[in-house]
Backbone as a ProteinNet text record, in pm:
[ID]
protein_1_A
[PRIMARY]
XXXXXXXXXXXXXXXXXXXXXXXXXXXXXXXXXXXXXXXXXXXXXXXXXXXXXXXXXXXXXXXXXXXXXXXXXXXXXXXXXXXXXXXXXXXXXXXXXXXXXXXXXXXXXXXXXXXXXXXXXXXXXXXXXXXXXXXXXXXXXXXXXXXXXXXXXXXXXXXXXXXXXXXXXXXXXXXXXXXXXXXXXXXXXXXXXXXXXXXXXXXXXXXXXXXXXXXXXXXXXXXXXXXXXXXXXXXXX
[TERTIARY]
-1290.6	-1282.4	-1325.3	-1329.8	-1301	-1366.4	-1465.9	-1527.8	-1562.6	-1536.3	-1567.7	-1671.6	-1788.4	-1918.2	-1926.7	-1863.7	-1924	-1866.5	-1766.7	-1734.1	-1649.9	-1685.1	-1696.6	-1588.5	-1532.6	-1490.7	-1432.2	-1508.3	-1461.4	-1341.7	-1256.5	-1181.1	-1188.6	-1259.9	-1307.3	-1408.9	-1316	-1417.9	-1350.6	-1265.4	-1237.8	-1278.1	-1250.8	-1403.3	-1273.9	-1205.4	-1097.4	-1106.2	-1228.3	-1272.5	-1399.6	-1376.4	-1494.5	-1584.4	-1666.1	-1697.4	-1595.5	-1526.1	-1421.3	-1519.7	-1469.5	-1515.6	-1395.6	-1420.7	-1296.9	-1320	-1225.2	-1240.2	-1109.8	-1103.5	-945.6	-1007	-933.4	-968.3	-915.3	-964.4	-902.9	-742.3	-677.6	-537.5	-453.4	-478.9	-384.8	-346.3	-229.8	-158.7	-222.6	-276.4	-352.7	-242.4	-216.2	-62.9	-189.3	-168.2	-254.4	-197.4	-213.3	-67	-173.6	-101.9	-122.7	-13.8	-6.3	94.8	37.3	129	115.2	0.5	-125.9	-162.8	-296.6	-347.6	-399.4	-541.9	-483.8	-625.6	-573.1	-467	-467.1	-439.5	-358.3	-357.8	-496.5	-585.3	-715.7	-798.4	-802.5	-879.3	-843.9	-697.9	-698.5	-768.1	-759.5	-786.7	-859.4	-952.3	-1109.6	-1145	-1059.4	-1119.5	-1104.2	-1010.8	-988.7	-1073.1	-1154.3	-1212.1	-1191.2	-1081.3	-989.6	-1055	-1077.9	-1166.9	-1287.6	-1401.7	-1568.2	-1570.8	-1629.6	-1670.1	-1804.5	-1824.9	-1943.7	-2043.6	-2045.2	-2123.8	-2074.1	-2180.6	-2095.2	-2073	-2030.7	-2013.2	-1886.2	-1848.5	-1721.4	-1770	-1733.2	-1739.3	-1690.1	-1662.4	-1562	-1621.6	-1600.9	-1621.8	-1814.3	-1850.3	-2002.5	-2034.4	-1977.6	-2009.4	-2020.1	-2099.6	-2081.2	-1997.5	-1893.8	-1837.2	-1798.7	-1876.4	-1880.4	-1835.7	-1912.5	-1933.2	-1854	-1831	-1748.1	-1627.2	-1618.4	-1512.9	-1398.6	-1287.6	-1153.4	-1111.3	-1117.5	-1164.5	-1193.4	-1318	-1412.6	-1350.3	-1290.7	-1244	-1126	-1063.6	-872.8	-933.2	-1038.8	-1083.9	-1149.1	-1201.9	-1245.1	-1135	-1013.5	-826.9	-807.5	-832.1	-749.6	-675.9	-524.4	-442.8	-362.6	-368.3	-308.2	-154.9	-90.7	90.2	66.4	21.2	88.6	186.5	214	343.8	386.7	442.5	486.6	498.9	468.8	520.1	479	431.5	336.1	411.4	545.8	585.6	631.8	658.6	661.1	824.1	886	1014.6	1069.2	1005.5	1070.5	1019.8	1014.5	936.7	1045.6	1051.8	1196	1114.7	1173.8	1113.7	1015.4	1044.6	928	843	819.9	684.1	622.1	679.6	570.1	496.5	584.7	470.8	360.7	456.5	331	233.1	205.4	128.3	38.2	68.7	-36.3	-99.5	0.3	-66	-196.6	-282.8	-391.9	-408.4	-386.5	-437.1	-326	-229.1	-89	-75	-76.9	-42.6	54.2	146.7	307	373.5	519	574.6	607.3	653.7	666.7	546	367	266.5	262.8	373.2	373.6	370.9	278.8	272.8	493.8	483.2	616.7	677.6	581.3	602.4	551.7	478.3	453.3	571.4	625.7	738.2	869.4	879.4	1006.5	975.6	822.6	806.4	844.2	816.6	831.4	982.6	1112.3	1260.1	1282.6	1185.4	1268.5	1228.1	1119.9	1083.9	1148.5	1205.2	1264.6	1363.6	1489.8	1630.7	1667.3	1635	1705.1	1600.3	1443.7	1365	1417	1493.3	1535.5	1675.6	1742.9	1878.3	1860	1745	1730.3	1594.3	1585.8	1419.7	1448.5	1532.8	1547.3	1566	1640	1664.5	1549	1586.3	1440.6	1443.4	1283.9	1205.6	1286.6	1314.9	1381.9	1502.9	1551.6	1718.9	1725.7	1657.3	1621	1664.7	1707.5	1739.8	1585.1	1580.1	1399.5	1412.8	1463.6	1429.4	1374.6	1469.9	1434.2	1326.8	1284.5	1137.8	1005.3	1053.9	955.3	922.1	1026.5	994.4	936.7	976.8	873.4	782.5	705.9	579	519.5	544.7	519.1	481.6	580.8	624.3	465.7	464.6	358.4	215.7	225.2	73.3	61.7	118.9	140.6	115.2	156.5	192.4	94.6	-35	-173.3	-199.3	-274.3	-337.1	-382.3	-396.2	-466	-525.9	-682.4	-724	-645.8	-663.5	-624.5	-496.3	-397.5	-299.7	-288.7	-303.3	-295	-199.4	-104	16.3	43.6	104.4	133.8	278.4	331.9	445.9	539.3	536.5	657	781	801.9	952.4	1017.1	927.8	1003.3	1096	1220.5	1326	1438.9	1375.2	1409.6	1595.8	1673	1804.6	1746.8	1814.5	1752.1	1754.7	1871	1880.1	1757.6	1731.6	1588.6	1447.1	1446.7	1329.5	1321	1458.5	1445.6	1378.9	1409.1	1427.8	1232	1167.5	1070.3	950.6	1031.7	975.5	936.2	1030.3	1039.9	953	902.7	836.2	697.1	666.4	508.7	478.5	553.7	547.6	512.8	596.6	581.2	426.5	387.3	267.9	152.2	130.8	96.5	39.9	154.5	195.7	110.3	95.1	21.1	-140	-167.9	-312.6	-352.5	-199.3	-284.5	-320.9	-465.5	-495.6	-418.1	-348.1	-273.6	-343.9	-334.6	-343.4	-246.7	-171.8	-25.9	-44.8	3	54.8	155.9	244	361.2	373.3	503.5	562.3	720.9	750.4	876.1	839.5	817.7	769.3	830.5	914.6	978.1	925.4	898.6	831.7	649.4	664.1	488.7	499	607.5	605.2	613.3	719.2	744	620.5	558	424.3	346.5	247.5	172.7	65.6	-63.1	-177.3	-231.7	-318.2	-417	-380.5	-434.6	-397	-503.2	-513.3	-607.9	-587.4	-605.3	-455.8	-617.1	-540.6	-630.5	-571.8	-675.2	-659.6	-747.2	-739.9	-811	-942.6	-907.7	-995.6	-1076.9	-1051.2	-1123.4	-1043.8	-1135.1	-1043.3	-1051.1	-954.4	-950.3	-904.1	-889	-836.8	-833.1	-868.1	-824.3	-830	-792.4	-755.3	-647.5	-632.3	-481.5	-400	-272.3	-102.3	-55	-47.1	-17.8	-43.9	-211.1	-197.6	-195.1	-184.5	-171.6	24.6	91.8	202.3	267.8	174	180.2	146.8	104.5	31.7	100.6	222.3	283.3	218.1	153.5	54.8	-19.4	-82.7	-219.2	-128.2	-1.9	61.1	95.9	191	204.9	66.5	-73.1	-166.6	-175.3	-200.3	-223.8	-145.2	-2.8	90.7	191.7	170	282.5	410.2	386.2	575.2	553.8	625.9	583.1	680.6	617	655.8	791.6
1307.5	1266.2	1121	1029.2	841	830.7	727.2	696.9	536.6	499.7	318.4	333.2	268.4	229.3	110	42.6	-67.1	-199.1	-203.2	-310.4	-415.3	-487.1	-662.7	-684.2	-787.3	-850.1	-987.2	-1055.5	-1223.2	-1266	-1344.3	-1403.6	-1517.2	-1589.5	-1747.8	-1785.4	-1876.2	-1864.2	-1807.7	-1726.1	-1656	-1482	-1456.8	-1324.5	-1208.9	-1157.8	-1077.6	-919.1	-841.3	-740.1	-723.7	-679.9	-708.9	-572.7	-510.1	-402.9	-247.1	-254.1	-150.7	-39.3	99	194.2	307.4	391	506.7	614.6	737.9	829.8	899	910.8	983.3	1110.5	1242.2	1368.2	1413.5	1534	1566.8	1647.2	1641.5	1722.9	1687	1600.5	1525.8	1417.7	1380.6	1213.1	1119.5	1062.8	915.3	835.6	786.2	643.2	544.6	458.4	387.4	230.3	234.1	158.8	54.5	-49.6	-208.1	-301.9	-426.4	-531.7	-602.5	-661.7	-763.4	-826.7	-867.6	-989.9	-938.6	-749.2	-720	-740.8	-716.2	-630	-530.3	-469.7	-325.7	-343.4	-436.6	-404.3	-456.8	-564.9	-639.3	-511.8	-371.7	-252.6	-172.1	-166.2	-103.7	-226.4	-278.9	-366.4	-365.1	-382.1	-378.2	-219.9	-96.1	-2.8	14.6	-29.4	-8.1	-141.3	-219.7	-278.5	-385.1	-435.1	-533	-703.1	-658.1	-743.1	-738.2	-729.9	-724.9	-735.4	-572.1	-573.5	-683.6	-769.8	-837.5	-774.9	-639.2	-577.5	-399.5	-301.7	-236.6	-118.3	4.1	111.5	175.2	182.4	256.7	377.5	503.5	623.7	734.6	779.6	853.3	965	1104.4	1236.1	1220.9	1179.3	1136	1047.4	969.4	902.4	819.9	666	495.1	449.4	405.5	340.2	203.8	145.9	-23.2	-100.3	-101.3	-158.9	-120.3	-9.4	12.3	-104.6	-97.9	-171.2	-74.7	-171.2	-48.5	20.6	1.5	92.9	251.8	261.6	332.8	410.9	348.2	352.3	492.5	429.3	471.1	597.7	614	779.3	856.6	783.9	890.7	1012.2	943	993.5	979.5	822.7	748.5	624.3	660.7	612.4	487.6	398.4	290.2	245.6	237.2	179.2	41.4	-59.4	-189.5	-242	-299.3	-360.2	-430.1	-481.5	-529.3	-470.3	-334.8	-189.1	-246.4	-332.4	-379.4	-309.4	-284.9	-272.6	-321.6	-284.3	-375.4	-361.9	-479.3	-517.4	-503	-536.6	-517.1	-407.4	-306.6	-193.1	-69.1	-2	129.1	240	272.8	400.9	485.8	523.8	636.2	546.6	404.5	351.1	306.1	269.3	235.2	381.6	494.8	593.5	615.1	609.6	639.4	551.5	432.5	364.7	365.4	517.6	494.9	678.7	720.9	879.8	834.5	873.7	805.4	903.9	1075.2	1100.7	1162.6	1078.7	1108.7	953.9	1012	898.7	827.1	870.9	890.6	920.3	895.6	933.5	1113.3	1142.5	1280.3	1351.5	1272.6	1373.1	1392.2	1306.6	1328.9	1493.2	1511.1	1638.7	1659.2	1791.2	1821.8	1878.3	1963.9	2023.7	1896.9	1804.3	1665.2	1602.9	1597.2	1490.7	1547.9	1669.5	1789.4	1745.6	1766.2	1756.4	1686.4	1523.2	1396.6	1402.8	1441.4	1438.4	1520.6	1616.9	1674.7	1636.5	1525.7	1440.6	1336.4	1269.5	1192.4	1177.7	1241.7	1245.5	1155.1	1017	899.7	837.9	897.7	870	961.4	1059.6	1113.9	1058.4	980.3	949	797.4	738.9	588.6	614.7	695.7	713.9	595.7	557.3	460.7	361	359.3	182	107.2	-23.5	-112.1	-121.9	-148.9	-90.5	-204.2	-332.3	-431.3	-381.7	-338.8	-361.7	-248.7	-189.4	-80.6	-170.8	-27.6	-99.5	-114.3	-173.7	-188.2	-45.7	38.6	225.9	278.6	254.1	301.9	284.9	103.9	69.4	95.4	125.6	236.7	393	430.6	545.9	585.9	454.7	448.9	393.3	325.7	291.8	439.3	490	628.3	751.2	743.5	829.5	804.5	714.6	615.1	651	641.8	667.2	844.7	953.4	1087.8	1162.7	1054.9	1099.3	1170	1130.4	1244.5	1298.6	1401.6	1442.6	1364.2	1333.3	1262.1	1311	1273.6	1331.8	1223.1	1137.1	1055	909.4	915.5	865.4	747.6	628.9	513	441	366.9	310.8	241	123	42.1	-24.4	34.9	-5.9	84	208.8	296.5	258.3	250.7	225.1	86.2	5.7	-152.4	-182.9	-244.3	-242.2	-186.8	-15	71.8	101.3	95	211.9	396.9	375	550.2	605.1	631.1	785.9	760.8	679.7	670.8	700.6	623.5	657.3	830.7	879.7	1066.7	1085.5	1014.4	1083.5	1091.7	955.3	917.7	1039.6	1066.5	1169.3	1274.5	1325.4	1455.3	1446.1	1341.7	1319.5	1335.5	1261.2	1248	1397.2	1485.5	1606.6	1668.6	1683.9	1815.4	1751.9	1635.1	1620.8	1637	1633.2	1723.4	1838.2	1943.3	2092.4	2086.9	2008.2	2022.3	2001.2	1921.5	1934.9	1778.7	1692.5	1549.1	1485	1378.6	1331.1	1200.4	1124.6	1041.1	945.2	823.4	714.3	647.4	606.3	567.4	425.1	293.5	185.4	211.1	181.3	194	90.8	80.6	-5.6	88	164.5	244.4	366.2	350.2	438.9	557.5	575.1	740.9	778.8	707.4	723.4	820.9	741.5	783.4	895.7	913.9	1012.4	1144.2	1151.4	1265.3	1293.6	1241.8	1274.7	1315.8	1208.1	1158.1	1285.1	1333.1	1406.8	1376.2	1249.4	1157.8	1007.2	985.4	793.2	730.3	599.9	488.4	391.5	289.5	169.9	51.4	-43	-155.1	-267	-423.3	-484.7	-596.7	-728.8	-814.6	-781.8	-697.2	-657.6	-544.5	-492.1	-378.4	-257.4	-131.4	-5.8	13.6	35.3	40.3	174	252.6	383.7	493.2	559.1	658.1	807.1	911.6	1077	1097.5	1281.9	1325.1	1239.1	1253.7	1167.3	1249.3	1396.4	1419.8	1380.3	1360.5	1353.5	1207.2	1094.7	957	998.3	1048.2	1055.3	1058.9	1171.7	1200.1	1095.7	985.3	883.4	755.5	764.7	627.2	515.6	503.9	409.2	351.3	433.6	387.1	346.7	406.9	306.3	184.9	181.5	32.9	-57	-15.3	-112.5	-133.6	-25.5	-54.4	-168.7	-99.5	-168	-221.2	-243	-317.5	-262	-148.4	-53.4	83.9	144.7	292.5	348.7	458.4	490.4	603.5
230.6	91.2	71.4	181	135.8	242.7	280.4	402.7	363.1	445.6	481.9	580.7	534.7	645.7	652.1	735.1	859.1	658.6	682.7	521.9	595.2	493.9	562.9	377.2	404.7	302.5	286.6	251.3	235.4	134.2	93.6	30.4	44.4	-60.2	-31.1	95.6	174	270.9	385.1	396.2	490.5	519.8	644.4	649.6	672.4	607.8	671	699.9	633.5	687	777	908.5	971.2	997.5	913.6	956.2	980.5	864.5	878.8	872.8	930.5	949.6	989.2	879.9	826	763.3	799.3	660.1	660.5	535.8	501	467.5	569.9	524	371.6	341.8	206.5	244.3	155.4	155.1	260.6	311.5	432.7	405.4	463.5	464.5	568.2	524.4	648.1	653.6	757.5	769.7	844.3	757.8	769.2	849.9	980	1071.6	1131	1148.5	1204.1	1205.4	1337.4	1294.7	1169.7	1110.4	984.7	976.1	875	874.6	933.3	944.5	1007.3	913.5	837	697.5	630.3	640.6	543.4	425.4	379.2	227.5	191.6	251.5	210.5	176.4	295.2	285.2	143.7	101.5	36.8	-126.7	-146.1	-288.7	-272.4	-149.8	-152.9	-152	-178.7	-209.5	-362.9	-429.6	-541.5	-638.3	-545.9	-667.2	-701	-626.2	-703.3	-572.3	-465.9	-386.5	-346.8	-362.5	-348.7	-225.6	-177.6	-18.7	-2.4	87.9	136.3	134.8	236.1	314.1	334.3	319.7	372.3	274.2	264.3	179.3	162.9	76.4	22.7	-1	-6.4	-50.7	-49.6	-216	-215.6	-289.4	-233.2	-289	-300	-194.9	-214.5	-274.2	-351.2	-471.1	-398.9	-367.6	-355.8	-473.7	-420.7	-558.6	-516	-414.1	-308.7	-458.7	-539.9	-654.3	-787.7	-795.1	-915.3	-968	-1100.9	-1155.4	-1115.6	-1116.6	-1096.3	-1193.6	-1325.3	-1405.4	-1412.1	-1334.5	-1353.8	-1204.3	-1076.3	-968.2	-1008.3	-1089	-1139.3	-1187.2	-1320.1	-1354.5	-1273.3	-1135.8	-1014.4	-1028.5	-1051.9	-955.4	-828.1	-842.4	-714.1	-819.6	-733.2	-807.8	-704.6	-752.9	-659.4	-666.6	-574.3	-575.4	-495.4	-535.4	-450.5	-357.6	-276.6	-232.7	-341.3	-405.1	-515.9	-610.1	-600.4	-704	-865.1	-882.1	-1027.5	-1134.4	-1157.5	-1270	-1388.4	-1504.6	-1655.3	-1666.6	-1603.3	-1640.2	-1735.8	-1861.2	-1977.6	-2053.9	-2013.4	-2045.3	-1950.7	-2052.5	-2025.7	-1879.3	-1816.8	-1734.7	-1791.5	-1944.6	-1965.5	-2015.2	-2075.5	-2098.6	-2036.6	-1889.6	-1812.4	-1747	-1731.2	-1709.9	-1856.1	-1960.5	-2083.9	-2061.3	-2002.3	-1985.3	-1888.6	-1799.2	-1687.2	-1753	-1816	-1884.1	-2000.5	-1980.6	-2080.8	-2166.3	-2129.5	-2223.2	-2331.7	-2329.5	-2442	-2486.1	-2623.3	-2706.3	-2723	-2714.6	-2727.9	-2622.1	-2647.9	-2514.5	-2556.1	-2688.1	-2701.8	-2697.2	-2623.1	-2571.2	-2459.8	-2338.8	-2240.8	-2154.4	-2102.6	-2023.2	-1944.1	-2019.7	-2041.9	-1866.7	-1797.5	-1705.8	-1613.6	-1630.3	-1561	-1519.1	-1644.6	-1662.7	-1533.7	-1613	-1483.4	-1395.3	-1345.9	-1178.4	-1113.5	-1205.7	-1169.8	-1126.6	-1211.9	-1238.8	-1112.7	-1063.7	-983.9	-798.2	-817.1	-705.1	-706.6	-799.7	-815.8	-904.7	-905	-1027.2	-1090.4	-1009.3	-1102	-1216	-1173.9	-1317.3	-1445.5	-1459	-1530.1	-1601.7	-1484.7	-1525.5	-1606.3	-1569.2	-1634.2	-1710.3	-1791.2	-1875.7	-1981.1	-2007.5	-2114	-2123.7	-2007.3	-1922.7	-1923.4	-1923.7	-1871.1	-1757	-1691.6	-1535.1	-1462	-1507.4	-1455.5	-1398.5	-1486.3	-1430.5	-1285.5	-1225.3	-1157.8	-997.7	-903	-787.7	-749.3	-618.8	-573.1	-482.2	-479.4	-443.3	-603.9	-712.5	-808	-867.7	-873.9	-894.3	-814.4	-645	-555	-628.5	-702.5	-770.1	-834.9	-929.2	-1084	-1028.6	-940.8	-902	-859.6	-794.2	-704.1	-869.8	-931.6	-1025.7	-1137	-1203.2	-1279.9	-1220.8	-1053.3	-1052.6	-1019.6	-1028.5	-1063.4	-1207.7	-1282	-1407.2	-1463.1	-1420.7	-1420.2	-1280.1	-1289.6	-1171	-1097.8	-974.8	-893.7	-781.2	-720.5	-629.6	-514.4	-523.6	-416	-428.1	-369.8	-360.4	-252	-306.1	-201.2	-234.3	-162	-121.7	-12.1	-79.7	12.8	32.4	172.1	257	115	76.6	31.4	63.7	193.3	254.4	229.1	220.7	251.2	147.1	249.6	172.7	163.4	190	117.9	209.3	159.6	206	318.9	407.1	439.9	344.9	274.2	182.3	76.3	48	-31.5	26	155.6	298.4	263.4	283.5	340.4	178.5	68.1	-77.9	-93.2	-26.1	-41.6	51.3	132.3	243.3	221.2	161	54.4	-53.2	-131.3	-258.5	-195.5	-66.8	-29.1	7.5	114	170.7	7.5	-85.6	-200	-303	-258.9	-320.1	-245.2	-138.5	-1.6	-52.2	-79.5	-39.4	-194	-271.3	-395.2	-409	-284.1	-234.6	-246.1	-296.3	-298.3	-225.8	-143.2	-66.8	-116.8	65.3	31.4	170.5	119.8	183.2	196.4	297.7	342.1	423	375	434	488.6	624.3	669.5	795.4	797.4	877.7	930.8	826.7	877.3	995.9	1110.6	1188.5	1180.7	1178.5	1139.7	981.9	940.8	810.4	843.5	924.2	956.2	1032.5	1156.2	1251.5	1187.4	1053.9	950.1	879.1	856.1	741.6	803.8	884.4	869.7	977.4	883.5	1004.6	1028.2	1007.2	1064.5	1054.9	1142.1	1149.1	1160.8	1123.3	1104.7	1197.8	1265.2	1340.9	1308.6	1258.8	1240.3	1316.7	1332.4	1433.9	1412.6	1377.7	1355.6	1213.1	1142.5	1061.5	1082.3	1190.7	1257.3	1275.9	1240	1277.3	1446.5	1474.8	1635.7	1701.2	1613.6	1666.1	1537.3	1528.9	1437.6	1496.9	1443.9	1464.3	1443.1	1519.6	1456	1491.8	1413.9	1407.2	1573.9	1578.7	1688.1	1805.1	1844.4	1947.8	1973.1	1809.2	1903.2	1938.7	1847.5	1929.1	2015.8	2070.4	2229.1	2325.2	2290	2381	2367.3	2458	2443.8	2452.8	2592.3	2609.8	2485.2	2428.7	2341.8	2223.5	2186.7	2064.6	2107.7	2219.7	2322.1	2257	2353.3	2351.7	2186.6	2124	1973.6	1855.6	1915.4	1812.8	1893.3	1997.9	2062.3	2041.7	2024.3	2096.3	2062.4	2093.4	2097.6	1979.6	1889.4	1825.8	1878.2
[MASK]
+++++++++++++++++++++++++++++++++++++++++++++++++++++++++++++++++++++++++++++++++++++++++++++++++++++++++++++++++++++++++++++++++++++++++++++++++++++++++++++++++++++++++++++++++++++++++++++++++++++++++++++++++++++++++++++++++++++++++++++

């Protein structure tokens, strides 16, 4: 579905993607794993648009979209979650999803069987629809970030660090939400740092490394390979 050819990406004058090279299959979860400070969130903003690859090809569903505005990126249906979950504090639970549903005017045009789905991946967007996004624990505002970029169909689902932060019983709640959007056919792109987070999901892996992809294939069989997570990530999953 998503392929990175050989992308470079500068920030000022620093060079922090060096030739990445990737592809996220369709209908599978990618965990997209590295120590800190590696490049991955740089990969993901520079897929969505939001950082100008140097060099290098983005492409998604055939399309080159190296260049696209994010804009034009977001109506592909690739839908982005930040680390910083980018939500409108003073803005109630259901308006910040009305605000990512484009094609309802209103909150009473909100897609009705949308909305359920959402309540029943996540219960407490149902229990605080009225509350403001602020007053929200930071699991609940992981939700409504998660929840917000669903609220339409999406071909492709990218996210970054889901877990951080997070309480377990929210981790398992979060686990459950990625698996049943899965089982729905959504292609997901996964930041993680919660390794049991990744070990549960995840069917293909990425592992980045100075700006470079350094390993990728199935989740299983890097599992199986203590060693190569050791060398990769410095401890074994």
């Amino acid at each position: 579905m998503l392929r990175f050819e050989g992308v470079h990406t500068h920030i000022g004058a620093y060079h922090i993607l060096h030739g990445v090279e990737m592809t996220v299959p369709e209908g599978a979860i990618t965990l997209f794993l590295g120590r800190n400070g590696v490049g991955k969130t740089t990969t993901l903003r520079t897929l969505m648009g939001l950082w100008q690859a140097s060099r290098g090809r983005i492409v998604f569903e055939g399309k080159d979209i190296t260049h696209y505005p994010t804009p034009d990126i977001a109506r592909l249906g690739i839908a982005y979650v930040p680390e910083n979950m980018g939500i409108f504090a003073d803005l109630s639970v259901a308006e910040n999803l009305l605000l990512a549903a484009r094609a309802a005017p209103s909150l009473g045009a909100l897609p009705r069987e949308r909305v359920d789905w959402i309540f029943e991946l996540f219960p407490a967007m149902k229990t605080f629809w009225q509350h403001p996004a602020g007053k929200l624990s930071g699991g609940q505002k992981q939700m409504l970030a998660v929840s917000r970029a669903i609220i339409e169909p999406r071909r492709l689902l990218v996210v970054d660090e889901p877990s951080k932060g997070l309480a377990p019983a929210i981790i398992d709640n979060m686990i459950q939400a990625f698996a049943a959007l899965k089982a729905q056919g959504v292609t997901v792109l996964l930041v993680e740092q919660n390794l049991n987070f990744a070990r549960q999901l995840g069917d293909h892996v990425v592992v980045m490394d100075n700006g470079q992809v350094v390993h990728q294939g199935a989740m299983g069989a890097f599992m199986a390979d203590e060693s190569l997570q050791q060398s990769l990530l410095g401890l074994a999953l």
